[in-house]
C-alpha positions in Angstrom: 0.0 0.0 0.0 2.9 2.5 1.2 4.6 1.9 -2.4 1.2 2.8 -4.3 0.9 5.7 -2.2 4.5 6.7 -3.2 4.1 5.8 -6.6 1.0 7.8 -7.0 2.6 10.8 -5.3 5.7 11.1 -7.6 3.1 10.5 -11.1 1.1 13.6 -9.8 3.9 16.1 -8.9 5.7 15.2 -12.2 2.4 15.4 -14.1 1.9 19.1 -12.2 5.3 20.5 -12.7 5.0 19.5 -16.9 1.7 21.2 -16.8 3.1 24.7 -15.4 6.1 24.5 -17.1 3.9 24.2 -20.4 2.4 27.2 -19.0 4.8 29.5 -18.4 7.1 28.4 -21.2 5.4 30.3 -24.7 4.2 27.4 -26.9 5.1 29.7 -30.1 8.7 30.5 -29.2 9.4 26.6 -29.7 10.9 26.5 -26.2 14.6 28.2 -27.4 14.6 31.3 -29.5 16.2 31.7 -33.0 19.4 30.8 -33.5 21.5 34.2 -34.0 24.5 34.1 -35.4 26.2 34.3 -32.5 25.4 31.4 -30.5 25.0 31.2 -26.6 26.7 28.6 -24.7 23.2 27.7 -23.5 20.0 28.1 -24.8 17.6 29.7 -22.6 13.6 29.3 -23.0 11.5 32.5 -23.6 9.5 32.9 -20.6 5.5 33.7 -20.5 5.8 37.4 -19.4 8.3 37.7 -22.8 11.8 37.7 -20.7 14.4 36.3 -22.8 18.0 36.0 -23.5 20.0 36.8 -26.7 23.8 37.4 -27.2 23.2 40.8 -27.8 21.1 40.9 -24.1 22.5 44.0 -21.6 22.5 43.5 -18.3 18.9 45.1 -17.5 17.6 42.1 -20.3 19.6 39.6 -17.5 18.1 41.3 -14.3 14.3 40.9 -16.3 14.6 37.4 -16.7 16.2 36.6 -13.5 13.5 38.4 -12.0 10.4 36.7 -13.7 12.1 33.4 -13.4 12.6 33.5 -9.8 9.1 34.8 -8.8 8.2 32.0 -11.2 9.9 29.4 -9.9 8.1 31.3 -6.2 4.4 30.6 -7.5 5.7 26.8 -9.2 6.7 26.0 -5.7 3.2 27.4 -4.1 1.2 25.5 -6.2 3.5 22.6 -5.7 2.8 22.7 -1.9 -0.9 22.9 -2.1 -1.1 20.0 -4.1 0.8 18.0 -2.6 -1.0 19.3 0.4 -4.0 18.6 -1.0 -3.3 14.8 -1.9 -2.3 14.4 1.3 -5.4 15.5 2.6 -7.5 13.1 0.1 -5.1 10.7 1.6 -6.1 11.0 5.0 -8.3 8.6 6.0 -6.3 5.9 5.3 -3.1 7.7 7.1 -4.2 9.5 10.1 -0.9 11.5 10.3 -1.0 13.1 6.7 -3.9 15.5 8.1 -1.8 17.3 10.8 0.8 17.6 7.6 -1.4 18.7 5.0 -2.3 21.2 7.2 0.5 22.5 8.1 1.8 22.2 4.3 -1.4 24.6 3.6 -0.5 27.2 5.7 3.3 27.1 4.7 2.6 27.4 1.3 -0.3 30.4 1.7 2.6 32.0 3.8 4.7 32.0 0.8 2.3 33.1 -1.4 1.7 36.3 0.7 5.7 36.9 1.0 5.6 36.4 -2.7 2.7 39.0 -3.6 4.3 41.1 -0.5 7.5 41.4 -2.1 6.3 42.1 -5.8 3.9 45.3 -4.6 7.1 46.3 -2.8 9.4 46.4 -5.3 6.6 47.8 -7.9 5.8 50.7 -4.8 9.3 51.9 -4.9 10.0 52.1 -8.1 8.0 50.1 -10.9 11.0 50.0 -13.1 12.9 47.4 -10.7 9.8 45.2 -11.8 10.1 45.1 -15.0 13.6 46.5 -15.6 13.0 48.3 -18.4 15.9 50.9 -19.2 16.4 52.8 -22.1 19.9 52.1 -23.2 22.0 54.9 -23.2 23.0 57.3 -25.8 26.4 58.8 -26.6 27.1 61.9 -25.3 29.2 64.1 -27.6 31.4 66.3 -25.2 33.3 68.7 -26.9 36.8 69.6 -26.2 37.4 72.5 -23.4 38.4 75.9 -25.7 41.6 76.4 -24.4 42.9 78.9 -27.5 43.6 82.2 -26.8 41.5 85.1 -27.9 42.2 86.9 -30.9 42.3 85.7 -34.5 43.8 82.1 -35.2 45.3 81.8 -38.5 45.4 78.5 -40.0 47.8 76.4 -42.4 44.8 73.4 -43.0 40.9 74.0 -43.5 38.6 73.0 -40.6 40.9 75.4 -38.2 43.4 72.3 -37.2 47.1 72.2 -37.8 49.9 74.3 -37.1 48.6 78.2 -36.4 49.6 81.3 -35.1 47.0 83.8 -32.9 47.1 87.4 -33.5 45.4 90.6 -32.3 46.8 93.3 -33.9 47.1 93.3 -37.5 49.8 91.9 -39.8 51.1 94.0 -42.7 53.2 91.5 -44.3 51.8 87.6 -43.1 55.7 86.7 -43.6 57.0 83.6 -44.8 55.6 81.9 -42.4 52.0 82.3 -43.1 52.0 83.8 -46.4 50.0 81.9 -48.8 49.4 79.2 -46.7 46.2 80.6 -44.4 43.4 77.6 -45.5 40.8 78.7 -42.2 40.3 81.2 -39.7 39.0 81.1 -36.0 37.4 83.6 -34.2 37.2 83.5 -30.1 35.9 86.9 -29.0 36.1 87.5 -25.0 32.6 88.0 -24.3 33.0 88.0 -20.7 35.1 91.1 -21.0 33.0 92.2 -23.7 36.2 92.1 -26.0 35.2 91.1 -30.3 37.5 91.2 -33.1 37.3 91.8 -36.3 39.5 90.7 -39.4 40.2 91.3 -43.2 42.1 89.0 -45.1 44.2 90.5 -48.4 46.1 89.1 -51.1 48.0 91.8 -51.4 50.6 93.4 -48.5 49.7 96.9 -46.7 45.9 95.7 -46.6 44.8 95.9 -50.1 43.2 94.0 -53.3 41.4 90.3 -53.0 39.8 90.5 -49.7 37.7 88.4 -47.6 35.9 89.8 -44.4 35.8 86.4 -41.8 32.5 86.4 -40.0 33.3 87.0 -36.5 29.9 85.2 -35.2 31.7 81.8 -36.6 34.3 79.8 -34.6 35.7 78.6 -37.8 35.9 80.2 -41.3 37.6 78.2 -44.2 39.7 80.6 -46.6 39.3 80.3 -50.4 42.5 78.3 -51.5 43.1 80.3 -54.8 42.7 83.1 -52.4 47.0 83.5 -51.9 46.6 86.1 -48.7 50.1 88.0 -47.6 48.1 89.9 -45.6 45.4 90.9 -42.3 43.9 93.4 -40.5 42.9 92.4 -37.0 40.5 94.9 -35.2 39.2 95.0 -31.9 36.1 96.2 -32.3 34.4 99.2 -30.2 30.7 98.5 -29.0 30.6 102.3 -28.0 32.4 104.1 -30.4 33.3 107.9 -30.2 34.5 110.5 -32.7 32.5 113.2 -35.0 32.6 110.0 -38.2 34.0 110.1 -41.4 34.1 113.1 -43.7 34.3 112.2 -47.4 35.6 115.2 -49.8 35.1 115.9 -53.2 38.6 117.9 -53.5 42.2 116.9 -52.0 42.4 117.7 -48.8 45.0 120.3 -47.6 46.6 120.8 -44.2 47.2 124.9 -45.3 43.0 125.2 -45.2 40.4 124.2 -42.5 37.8 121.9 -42.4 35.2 124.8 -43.9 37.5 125.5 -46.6 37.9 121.8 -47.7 34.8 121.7 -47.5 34.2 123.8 -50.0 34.5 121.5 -53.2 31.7 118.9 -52.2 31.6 116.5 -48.6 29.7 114.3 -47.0 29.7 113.6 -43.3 29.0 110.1 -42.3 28.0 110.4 -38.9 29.0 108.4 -35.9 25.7 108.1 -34.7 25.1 106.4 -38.3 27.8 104.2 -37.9 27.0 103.0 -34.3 23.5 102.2 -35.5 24.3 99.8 -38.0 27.2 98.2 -36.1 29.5 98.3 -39.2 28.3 100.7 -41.8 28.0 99.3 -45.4 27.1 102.1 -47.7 26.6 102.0 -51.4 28.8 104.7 -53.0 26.2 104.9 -56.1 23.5 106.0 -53.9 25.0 108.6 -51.9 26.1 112.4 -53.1 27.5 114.8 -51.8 24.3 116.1 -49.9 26.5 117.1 -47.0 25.1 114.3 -44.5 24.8 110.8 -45.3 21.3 110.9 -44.2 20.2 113.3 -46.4 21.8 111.9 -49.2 18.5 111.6 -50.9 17.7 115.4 -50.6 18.8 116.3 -54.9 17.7 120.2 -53.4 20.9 120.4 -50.9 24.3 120.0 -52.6 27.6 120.9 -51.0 29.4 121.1 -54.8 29.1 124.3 -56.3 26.4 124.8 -59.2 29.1 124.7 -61.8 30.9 121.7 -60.7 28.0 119.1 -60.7 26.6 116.7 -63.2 24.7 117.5 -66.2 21.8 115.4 -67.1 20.3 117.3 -69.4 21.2 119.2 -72.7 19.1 121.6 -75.0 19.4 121.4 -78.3 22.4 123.8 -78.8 24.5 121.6 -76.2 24.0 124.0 -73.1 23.2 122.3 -70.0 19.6 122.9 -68.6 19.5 120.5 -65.5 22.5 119.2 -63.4 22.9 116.9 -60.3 24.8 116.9 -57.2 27.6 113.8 -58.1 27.7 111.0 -57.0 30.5 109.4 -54.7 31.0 106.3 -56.9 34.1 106.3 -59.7 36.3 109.2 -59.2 34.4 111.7 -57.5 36.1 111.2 -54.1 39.2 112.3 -53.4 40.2 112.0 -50.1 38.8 111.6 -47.0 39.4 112.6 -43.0 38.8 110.3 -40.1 37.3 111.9 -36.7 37.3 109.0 -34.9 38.3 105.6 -34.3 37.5 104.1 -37.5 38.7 101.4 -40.1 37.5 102.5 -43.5 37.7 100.4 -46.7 37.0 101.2 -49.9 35.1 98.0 -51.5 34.5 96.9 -55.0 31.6 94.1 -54.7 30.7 92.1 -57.3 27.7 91.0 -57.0 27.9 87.6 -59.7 31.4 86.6 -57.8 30.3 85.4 -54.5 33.8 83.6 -54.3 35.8 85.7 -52.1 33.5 86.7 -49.0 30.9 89.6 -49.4 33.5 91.3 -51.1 35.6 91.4 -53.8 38.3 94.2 -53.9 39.3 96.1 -50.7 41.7 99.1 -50.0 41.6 100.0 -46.3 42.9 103.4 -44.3 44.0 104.8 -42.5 47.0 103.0 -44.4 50.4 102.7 -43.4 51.5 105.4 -45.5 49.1 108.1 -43.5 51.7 108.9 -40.5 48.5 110.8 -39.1 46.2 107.7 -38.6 43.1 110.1 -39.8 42.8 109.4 -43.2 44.6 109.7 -46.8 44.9 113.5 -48.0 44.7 112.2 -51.6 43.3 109.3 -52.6 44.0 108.0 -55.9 42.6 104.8 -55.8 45.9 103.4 -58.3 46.1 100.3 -56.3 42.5 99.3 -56.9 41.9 100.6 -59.8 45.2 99.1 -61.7 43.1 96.1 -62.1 40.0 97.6 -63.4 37.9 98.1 -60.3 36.0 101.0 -59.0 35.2 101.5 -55.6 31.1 101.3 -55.6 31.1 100.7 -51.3 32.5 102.3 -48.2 32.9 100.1 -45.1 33.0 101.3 -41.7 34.1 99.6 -39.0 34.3 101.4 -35.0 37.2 100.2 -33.9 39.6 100.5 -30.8 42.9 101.6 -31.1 
């Protein structure tokens, strides 16, 4: 009888546990998952709640399915107990003794139960991510480099600002052999804290003249035009609050012998230094302004600073005597030199419009110039360096700088 009874026992708890393992084992995954190509040592069975292991798993895949398989394996183990418990009870009145243990196998097992269900609304209270440990995986971080150049203007020998360079401040007449021709990129580190900005001008010619390309000083990093062959740079520090009477453009050569009034005379135009701090650097078109007197009134054809027999005509009668005239224009010729009240770099620009290729300009010639001991501005201009390759001036630039 004790051998059926043991017999019987064993058939029932290995029928039980091939039930729930059909039950917590998903019929569809065909007990292993698909064979990657890189194979596991050991294949492990995709559980019911869709924990699984793959050799591309992170740890947070491991922690999941060690976690459902345990608690699991927990509730397996329950439902073990109370059947066995239960047989036992059914077996009772044939063995007195197996009540007092079914009994106490009942209330083990309901123990566990409630540790079990205990545990899982503690772990899901704190935080419900340690149930299911479900983590997004992490994404790279780019951390860019600390800037540890110095502030000023970086002139570089390969695009992309990399390579061998050499920082400046001040501006550089002659780029040297060093440099000369070999500038592929540009950076740009302005000292905002100290409220400190640069500005720079790149030239193919020495003394700041000819190709030119103005580097944007909003970008870290400028790449130069390599068929661009720069000798050399101005580098300005530029003045937020600048200070001065402006720019005084003349029709006539200026001479030291008269004053301002009688240079005057021939034909001016002020640009104001109110003008220029308002647009931050001043780009005027040359073949819109006359000599009106002030740049803002440039518009004003009644008010003309060049005497009445000195401006344009426009119209002719019929015996070839001039009936209307113009005050000029500054564009071509008509300016002749000019007189800087102020702390001011001034270029005169020839922009061509189809030939985006060097910048937003074309041809530059800057002043004050080394030749003009004064710093305030060329007496004469003559424009031969510019114009010996065919250009007119047809801009002014104005930049408030700091000395």
């Amino acid at each position: 009888m004790k051998l059926a009874h043991k017999k019987f026992l064993l058939f029932s708890f290995l029928a039980l546990f091939i039930c729930l393992l059909a039950v917590f084992v998903l019929p569809e995954s065909k007990i292993f998952a698909a064979e990657p190509e890189t194979k596991l040592e050991v294949d492990y069975p995709v559980l019911a709640t869709g924990a699984k292991i793959t050799p591309t798993s992170d740890l947070t895949e491991y922690l999941k399915y060690v976690f459902d398989f345990g608690i699991g394996v927990g509730f397996i183990a329950v439902l073990i107990s109370l059947a066995y418990a239960g047989v036992l009870y059914f077996l009772s009145p044939a063995i007195p003794d197996t009540l007092a243990k079914a009994k106490d196998r009942v209330s083990g097992a309901v123990s566990g139960l409630l540790i079990l269900v205990l545990f899982y609304l503690i772990i899901t209270t704190i935080n419900p991510y340690l149930a299911i440990f479900k983590m997004g995986k992490l994404e790279p971080v780019d951390i860019p480099e600390p800037d540890n150049r110095q502030f000023g203007v970086t002139f570089y020998k390969s695009a992309g600002c990399s390579g061998e360079s050499e920082t400046r401040t001040t501006s550089i007449q002659d780029l040297g052999d060093k440099l000369r021709n070999n500038v592929y990129s540009v950076g740009m580190k302005q000292d905002k804290e100290n409220k400190t900005a640069y500005v720079s001008i790149l030239y193919d010619v020495a003394n700041f003249w000819g190709k030119c390309q103005y580097v944007n000083p909003n970008k870290p990093c400028s790449d130069v035009a390599p068929f661009v062959p720069f000798a050399s740079a101005s580098v300005h520090q530029y003045d937020f609050n600048p200070a001065g009477d402006g720019v005084y453009v003349f029709r006539k050569a200026f001479t030291q012998t008269q004053g301002k009034e009688e240079n005057m005379e021939g034909g001016y135009l002020i640009i104001s230094n109110s003008q220029i701090a308002d647009l931050k650097i001043a780009i005027l078109d040359l073949r819109q302004m006359r000599f009106t007197g002030s740049s803002l009134d440039y518009d004003n054809l009644n008010y003309c600073t060049v005497p009445e027999n000195e401006r344009d005509c426009v119209k002719y009668d019929t015996k070839g005597e001039c009936i209307q005239k113009e005050c000029p224009k500054l564009d071509k010729k008509n300016i002749s030199s000019i007189w800087i009240y102020g702390d001011y770099a001034v270029l005169f620009v020839y922009f061509a419009p189809g030939d985006p290729r060097y910048g937003p300009w074309s041809y530059c010639q800057e002043y004050a110039s080394v030749e003009d001991v004064n710093k305030e501005g060329p007496q004469n201009i003559k424009w031969d360096a510019v114009r010996s390759r065919n250009q007119d001036p047809n801009f002014i630039v104005i930049i408030p700088i700091k000395r």
